[in-house]
C-alpha positions as CSV (number, residue, x, y, z in Angstrom):
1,X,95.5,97.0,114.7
2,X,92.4,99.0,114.7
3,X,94.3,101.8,113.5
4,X,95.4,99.9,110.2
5,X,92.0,98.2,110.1
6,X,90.8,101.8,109.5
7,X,92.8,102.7,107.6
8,X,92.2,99.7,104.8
9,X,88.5,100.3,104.9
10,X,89.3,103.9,104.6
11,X,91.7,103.3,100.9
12,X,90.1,104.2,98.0
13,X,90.8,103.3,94.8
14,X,93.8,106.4,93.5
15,X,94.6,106.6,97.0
16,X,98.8,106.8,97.0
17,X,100.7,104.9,99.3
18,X,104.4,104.4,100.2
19,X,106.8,101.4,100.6
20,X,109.3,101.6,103.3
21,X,112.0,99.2,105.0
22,X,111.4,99.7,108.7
23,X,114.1,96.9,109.8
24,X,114.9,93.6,109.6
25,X,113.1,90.4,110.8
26,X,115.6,87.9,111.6
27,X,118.3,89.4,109.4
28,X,115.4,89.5,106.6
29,X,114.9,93.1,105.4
30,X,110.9,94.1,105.5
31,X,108.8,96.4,103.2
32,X,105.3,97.5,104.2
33,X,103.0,99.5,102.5
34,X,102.0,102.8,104.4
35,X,98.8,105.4,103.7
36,X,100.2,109.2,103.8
37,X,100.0,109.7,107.7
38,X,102.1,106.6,107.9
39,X,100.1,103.5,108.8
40,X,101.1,100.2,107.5
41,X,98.3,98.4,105.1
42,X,100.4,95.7,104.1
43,X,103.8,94.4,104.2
44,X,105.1,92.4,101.3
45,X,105.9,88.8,101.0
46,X,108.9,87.5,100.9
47,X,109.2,87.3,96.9
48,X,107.8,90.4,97.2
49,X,110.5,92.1,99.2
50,X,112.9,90.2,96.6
51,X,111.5,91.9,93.7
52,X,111.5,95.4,95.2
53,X,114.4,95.8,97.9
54,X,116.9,96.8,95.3
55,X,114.5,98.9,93.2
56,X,113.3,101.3,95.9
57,X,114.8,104.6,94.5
58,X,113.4,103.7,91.2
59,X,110.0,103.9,92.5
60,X,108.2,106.8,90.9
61,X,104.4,105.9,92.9
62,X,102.5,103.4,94.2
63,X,98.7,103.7,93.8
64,X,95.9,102.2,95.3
65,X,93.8,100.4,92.9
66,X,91.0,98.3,95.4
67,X,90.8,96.4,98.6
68,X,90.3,92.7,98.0
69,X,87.9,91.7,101.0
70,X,89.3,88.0,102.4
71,X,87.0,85.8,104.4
72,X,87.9,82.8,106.6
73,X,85.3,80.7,104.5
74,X,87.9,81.1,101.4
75,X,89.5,78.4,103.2
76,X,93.1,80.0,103.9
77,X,94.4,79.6,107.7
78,X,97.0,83.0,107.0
79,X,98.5,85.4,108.6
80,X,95.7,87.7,109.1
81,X,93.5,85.0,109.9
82,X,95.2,83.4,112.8
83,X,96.7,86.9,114.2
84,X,93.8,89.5,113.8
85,X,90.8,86.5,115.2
86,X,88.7,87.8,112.5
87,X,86.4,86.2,110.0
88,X,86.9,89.3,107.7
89,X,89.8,91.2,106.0
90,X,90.9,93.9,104.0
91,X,94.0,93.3,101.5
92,X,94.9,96.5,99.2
93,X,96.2,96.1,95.9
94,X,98.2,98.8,94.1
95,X,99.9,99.2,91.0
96,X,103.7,100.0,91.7
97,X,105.2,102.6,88.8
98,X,108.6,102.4,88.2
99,X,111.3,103.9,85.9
100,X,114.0,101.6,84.6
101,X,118.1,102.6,85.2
């Protein structure tokens, strides 16, 4: 985890990333987002993994565009919240660009 903590402070905005399908979760396929040397930043939600997991190969980049900071004060009990104990966390958002079949 400190490794991907890092690495989210680290993203700057332009910053590319890539998505990739590691495996499955209980028969549910997964798509994180990784920096260049290959550390996950995020992994998509489910809708998220609905939009994309049949559009992979059209994916032309994924860019970095900020990191939203999230504080347990906003009043959300999530993932991040209950597994990394922190009162402080980084969530990237990127712009996916894609060409159409």
């Amino acid at each position: 985890n400190d490794n991907r903590l890092r690495a989210i402070q680290q993203l700057q905005s332009g910053d590319q990333l890539q998505l990739h399908s590691p495996s499955t979760l209980k028969g549910n396929p997964r798509l994180e987002l990784q920096t260049s040397k290959g550390i996950v930043v995020a992994r998509l939600s489910r809708n998220g993994v609905e939009a994309w997991i049949d559009r992979l190969e059209s994916i032309v980049a994924i860019q970095v565009v900020g990191v939203h900071i999230r504080k347990s004060e906003d009043g959300d009990q999530s993932f991040e919240r209950r597994s990394l104990k922190r009162d402080e966390w980084g969530v990237p958002i990127s712009e996916i660009y894609w060409r159409q079949k």
